[in-house]
MARLOMAR-563629 format. One record per residue: residue in three letters; y, x, z of N, C-alpha, C in turn. Coordinates in steps of 0.001 Angstrom, whole numbers, plus 500000, padded with zeros to 6 digits. Layout:
BEGIN
AlaYXZYXZYXZ
...
//
This chain:
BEGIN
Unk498798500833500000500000500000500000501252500868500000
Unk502137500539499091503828501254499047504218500800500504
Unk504813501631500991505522501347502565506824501977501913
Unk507441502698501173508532503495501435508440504475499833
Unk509536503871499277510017504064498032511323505422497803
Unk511045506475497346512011507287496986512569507172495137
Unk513789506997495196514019506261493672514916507651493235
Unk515074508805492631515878509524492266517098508507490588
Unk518098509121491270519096508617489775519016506991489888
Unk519095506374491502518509505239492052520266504185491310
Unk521137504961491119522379503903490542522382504131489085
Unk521486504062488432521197503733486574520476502773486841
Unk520389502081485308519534501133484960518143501258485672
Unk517328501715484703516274502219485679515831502645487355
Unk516690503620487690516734503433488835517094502192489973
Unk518060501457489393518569500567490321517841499400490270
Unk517123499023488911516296497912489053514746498209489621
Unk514686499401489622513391499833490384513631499074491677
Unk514808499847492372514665499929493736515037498338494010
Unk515647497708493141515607496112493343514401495156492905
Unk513361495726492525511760495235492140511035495493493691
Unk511209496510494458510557496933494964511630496435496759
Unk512848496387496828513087495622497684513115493825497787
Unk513179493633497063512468492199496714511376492288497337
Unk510427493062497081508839493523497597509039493100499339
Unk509898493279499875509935493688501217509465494972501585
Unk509393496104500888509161497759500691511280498198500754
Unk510897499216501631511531499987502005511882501249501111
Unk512993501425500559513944502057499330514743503165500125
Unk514476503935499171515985505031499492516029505109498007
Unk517862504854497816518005505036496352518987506410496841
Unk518762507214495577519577509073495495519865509172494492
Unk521554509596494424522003509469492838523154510728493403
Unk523934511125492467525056511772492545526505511081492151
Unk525726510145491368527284508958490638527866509983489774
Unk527021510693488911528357511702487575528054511271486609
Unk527007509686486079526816509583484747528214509339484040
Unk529192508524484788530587508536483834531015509835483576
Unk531357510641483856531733512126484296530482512713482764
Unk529682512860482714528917513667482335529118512752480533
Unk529482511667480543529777511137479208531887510510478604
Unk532141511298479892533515511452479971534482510198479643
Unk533804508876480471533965507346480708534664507454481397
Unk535601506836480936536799506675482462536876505032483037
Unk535748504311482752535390503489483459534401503750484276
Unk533669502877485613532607503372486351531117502567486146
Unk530266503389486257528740502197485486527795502777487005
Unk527573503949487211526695503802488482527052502781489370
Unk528491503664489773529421503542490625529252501487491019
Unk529194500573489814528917499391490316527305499019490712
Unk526672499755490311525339499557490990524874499882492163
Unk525662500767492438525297501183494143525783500229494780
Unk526929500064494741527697499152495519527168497702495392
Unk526116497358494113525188496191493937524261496402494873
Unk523795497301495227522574497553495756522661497236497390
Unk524265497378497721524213497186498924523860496133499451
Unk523658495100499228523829493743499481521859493675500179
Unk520987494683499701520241494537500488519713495558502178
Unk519095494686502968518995495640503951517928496654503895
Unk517142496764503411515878497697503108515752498368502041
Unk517083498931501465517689499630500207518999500365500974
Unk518271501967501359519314502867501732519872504324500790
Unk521188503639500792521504504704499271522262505913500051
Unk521909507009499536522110508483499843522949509184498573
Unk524239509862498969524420510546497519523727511885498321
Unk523114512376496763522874513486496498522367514704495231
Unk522322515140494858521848515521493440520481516307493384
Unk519553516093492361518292516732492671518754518189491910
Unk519642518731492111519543520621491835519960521123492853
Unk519926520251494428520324520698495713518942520332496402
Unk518776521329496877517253521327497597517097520639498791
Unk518340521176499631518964520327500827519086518982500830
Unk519646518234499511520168517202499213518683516484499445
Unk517363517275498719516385516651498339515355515960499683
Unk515337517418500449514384517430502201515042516785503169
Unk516376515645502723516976515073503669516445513661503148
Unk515745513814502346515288512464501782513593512097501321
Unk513279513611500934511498513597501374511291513644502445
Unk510571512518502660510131512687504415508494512565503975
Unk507641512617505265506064512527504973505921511055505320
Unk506919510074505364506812508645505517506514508578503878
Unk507879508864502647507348508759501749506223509192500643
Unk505930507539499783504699507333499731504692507053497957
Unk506027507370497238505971506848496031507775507289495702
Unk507895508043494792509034508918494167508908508922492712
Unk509792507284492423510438507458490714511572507917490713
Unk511128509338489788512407510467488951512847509701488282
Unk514206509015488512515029508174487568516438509166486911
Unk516356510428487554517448511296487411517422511820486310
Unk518493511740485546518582513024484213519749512700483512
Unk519807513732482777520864513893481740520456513348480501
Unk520864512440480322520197511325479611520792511095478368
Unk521704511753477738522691512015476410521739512976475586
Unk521786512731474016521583513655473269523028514885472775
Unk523721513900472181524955514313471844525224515964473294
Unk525339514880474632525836515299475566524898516796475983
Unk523516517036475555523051517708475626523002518965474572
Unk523225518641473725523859519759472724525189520163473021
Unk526061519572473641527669520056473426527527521092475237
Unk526442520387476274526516521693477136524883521382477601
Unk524377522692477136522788522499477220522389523367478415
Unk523429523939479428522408524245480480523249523023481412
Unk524205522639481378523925521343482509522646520670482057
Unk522670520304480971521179519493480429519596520300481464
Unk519917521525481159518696522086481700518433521999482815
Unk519925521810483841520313521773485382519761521101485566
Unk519849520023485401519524518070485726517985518154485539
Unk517787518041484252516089517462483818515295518479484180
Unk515696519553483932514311521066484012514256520843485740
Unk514983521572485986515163521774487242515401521208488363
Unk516084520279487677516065519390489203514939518765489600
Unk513288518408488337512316517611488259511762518855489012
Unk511842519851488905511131520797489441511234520804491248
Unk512405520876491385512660520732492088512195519583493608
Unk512444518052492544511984517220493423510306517464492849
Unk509611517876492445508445518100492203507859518702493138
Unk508694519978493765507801520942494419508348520756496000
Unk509547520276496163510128519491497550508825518515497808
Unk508569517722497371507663516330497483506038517513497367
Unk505714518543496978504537519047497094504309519194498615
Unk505757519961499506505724520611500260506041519518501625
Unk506102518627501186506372517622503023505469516751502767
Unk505087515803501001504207514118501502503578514382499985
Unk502757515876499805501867515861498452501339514543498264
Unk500673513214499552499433512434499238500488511384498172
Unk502003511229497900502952510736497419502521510342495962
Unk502653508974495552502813509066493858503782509560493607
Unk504097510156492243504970510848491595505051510265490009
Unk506143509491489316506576508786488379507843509492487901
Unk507906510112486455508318510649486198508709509909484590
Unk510135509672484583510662509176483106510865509894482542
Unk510154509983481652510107510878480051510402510083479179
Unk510729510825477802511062509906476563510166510386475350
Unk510583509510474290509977509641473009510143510827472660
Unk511344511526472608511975512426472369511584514003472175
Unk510178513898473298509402514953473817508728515202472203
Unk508320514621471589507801514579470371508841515051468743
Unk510222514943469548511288515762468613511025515370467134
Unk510618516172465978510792515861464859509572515683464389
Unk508800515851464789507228515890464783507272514230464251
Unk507938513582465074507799511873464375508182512076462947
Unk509227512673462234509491512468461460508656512707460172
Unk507599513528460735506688513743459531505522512400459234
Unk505268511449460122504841510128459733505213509489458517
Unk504706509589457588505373508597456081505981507191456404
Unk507277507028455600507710505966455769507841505373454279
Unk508354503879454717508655502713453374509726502798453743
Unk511072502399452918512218502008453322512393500409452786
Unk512756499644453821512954498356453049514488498050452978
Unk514892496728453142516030496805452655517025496811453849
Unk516520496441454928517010496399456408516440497137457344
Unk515257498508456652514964499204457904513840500212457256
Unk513096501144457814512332501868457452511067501466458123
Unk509870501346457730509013501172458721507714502169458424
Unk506355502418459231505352503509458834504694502862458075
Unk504219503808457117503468503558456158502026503137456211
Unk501210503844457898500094503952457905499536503474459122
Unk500707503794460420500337503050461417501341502347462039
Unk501510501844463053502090501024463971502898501668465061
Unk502400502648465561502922503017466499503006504938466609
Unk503804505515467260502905506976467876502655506747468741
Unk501190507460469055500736507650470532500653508819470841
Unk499872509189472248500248510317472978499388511672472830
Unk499455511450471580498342512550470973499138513415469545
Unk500282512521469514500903513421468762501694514646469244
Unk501686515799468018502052516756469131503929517321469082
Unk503644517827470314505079518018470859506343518988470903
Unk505346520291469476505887521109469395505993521616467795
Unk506342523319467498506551523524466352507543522957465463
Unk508826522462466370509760521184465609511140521646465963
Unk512250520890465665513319520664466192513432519686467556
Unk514079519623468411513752518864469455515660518072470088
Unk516376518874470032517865518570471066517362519558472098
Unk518674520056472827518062520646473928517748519552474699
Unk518333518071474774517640516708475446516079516872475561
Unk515509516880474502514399516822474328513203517523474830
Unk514091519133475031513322520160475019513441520273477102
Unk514830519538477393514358519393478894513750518600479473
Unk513604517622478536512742516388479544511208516657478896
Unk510862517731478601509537518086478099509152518834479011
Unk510374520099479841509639520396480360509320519976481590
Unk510023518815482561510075518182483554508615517142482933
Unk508852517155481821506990516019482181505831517408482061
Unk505884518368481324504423519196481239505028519587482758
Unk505756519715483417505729520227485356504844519210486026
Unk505300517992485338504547516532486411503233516860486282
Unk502531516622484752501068516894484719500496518406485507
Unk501785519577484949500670520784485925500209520658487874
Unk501590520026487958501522519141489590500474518367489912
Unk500090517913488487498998517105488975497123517573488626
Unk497444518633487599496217519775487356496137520333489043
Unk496956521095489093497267522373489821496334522063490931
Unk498017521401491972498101520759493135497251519777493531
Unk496612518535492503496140517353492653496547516343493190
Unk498281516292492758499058514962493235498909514536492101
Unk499296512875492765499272511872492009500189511655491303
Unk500697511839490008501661511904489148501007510688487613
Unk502273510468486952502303509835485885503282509859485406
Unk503549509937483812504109510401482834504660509582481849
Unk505806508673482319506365507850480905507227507809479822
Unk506603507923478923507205508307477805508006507314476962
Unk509542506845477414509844505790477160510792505593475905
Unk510387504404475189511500504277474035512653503842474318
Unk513557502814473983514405502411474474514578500707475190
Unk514959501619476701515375500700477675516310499922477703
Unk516268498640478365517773497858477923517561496850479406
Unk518746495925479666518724494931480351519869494990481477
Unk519694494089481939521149493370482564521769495065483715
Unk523112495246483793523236496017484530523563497236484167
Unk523462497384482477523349498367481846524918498665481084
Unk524967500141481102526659500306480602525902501330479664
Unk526550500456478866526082501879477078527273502306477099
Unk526587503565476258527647504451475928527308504657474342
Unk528083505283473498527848505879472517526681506967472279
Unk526496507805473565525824509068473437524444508075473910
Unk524335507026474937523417506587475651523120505075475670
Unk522347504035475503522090503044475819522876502275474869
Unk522375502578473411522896501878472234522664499939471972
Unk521974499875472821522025498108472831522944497434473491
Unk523070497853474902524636497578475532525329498046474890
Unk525425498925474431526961499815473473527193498678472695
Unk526327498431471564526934497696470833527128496014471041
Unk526824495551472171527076494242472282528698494576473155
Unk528573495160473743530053495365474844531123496172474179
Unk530640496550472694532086497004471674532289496165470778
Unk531495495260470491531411494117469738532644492667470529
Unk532221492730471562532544491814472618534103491846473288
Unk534449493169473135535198493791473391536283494311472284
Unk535981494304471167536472494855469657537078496052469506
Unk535692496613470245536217498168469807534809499145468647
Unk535270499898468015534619501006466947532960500919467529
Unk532065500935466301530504501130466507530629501991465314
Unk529914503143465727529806504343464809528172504227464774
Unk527548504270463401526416504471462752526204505649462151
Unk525255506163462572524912507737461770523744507799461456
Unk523708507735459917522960507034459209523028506284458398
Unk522112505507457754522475503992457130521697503086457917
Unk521845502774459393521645501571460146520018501390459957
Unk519098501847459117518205501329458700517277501932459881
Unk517092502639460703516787503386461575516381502543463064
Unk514865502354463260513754501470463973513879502196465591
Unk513676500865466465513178501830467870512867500067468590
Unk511012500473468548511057499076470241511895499077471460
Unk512105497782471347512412497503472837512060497274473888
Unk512136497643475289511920497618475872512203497131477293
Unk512567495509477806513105495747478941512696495822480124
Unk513835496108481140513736496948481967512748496726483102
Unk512351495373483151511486494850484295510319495063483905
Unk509673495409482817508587495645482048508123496793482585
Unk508967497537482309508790499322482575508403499237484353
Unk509205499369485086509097498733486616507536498388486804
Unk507095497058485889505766496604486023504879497676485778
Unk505005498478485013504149499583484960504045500448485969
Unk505265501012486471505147502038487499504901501287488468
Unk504202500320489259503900499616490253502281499713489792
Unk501935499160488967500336498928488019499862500364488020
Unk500445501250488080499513502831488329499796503689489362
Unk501256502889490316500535503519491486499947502814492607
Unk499403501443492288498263500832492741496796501081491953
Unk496639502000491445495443502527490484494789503565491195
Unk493734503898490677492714505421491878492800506550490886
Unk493559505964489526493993507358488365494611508231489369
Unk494412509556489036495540510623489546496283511188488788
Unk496180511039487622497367511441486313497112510706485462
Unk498251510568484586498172509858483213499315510353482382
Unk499193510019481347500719510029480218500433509057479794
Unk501487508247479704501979507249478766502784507107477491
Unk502958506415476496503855505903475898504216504338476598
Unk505255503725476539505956503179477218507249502367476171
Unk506974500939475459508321500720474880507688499466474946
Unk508350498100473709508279496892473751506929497271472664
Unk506347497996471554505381498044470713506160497483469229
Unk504660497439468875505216497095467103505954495521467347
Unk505367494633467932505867493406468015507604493316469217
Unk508141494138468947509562494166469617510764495311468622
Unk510458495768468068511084495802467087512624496004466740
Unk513608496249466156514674495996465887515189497487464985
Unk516087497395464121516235498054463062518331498078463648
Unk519048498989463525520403498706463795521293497654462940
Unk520943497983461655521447496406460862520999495176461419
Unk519577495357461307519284493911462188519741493448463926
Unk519923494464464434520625493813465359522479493951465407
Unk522557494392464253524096493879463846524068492915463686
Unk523319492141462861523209490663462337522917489917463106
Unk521911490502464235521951489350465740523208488889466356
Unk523703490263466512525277490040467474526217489114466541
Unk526269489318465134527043488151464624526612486904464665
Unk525597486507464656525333485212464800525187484329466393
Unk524929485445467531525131485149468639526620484914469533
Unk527247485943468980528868486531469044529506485621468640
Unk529314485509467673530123485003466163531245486076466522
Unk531472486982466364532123488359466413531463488836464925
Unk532622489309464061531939490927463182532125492087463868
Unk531014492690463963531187494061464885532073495057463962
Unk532706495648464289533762497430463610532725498210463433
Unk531984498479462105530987499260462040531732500326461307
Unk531686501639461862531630502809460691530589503440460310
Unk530350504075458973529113505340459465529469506855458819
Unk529101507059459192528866508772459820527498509293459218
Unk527100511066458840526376511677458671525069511127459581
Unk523856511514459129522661511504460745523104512898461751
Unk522595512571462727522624513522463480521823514371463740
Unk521668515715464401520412516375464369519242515809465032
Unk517864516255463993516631515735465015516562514182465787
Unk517627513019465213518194511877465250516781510839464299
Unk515574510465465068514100509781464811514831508503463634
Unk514587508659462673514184507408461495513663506352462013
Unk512314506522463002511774505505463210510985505844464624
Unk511376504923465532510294505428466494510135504195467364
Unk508128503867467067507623502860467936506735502998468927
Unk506614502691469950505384503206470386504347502645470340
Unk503192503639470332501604502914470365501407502695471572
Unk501555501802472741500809501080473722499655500497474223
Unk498873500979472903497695500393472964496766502005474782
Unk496821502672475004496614503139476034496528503016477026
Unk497926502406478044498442502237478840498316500071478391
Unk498341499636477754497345498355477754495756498194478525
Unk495429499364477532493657499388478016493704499892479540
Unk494409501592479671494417501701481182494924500619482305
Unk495893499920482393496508499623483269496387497897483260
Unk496302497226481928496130495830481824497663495376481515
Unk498550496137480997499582496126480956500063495750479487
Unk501281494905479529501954494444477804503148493970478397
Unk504688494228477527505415493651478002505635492039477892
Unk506442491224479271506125489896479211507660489362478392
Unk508568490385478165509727490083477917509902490307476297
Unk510263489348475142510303489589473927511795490293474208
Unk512238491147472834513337491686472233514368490470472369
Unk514009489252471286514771487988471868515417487529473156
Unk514298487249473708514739486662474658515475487933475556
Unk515318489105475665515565490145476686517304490689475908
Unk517494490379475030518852490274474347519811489511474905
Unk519413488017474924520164486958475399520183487324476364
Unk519278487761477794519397488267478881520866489054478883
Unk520799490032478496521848491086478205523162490572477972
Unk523408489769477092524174489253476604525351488157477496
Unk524021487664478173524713486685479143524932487289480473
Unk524549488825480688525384489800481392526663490264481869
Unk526671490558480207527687491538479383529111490400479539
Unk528927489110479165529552488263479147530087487786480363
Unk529136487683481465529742487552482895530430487965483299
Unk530260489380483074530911490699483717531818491787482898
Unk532409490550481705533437491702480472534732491824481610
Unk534939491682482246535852492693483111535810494124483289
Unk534546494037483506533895495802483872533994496574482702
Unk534487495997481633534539496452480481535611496879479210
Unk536671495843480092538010496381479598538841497850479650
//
């Protein structure tokens, strides 16, 4: 049984709806953040900053600032009470990771290391959940054959990648190349040592609570610049695929394996072939939902910037009994009727 939840990067999306899945639970939370995602994407509005202060409202959700590249920060918050530590922390920009790639390295390499080998050394018997991305796989996707249709690219041969494709010999972002090595740390943690670790390899996350940015979290971005009538920059020709995924879905998973007797796994982790969305096509959503025309420009691609990326789920289905319960649809309107509540936060 979870008694006592450690949530790193506990005021993001991810993080914050963790630790609100799991206090709901009547389980006991410590959420740990530093609050620099505005700062680190140079927002001069605040997006953690309102989630913590969301978070307060419960009593069995205790939020700590601190940053995981402070060791101190970390052993004031591993205790041998805790029993379950989702790494929600990172530098989570591509863009942002090319323009300064050892903060990138600070955050994801090291700081996973960090809370990796902190959590070896006070409550090893601890699950350990670690957010990874598609990304780990760098350009390597791109060698999958594609069709181009007239609103999107799709594979020629299969449905999804799974976790057998490989992860190297490519171009990557330095993004890519740090949150690769914070997941091959989780699995050697879990060779090595024989903690309980797991590995998600996630496409793109979305859902209520969420502040996109340009560099980050392109589904809020473009409903809250749409909404708002400000510039959507495309790089590319829009035609460019990624499942969805929302956020309570993901959550359901990391609960489903660390109630499991697995002691490691990797995952892929998104909505699958049946969730879907192409950037034109969800231009064309927001106009018909909006009734807004979004300010589209476009722009060159960017480096090592995936054509197409779905995941194969069929794995983490069979392991865990797991599928998401939330369509792209409906988990849109979710968003939407968010975004809309709360366009204050957004001016």
């Amino acid at each position: 049984m979870i008694k006592k939840v450690l949530i790193t990067g506990g005021a993001g999306l991810i993080g914050s709806s963790a630790a609100e899945y799991y206090a709901r639970k009547g389980t006991d939370v410590i959420v740990f953040d530093n609050l620099m995602r505005s700062n680190i994407f140079g927002y001069r509005k605040k997006s953690v900053e309102y989630n913590w202060r969301y978070l307060a409202k419960y009593p069995n959700i205790k939020r700590i600032k601190g940053d995981v590249r402070n060791k101190r920060d970390l052993l004031e918050v591993i205790t041998k009470k805790v029993d379950m530590v989702i790494h929600a922390a990172g530098q989570p920009g591509v863009p942002s990771s090319v323009r300064n790639p050892e903060l990138d390295f600070s955050i994801n390499a090291q700081g996973t290391l960090n809370v990796l080998e902190c959590l070896r050394k006070v409550s090893p018997q601890a699950t350990f959940i670690y957010c990874s991305t598609n990304k780990v796989y760098g350009e390597n996707v791109d060698k999958t054959p594609l069709r181009e249709l007239k609103t999107r690219y799709i594979y020629k041969n299969i449905e999804g990648i799974s976790e057998k494709t490989a992860v190297d010999k490519c171009g990557h972002t330095p993004y890519g190349v740090s949150k690769y090595v914070g997941d091959i740390y989780t699995q050697e943690y879990a060779y090595l040592y024989g903690m309980k670790t797991a590995v998600f390899r996630m496409s793109c996350t979305y859902g209520p609570r969420q502040f996109g940015f340009e560099d980050q979290g392109w589904v809020a971005h473009f409903i809250i610049s749409t909404l708002t009538n400000r510039p959507i920059t495309i790089y590319g020709n829009g035609k460019q695929v990624r499942d969805l995924l929302y956020v309570e879905d993901l959550i359901r998973a990391f609960n489903l394996f660390a109630k499991t007797k697995t002691k490691h796994a990797v995952y892929n982790i998104g909505g699958g072939h049946g969730n879907t969305l192409s950037l034109l096509e969800f231009l064309d959503i927001l106009r018909k939902k909006l009734d807004k025309e979004p300010k589209v420009k476009f722009a060159r691609w960017r480096p090592s910037d995936q054509k197409v990326y779905i995941s194969d789920i069929s794995k983490i289905e069979n392991e865990l009994g797991w599928s998401p319960n939330v369509s792209a649809k409906d988990g849109i309107e979710r968003l939407i009727s968010w975004i809309k509540e709360n366009k204050n936060l957004f001016k």
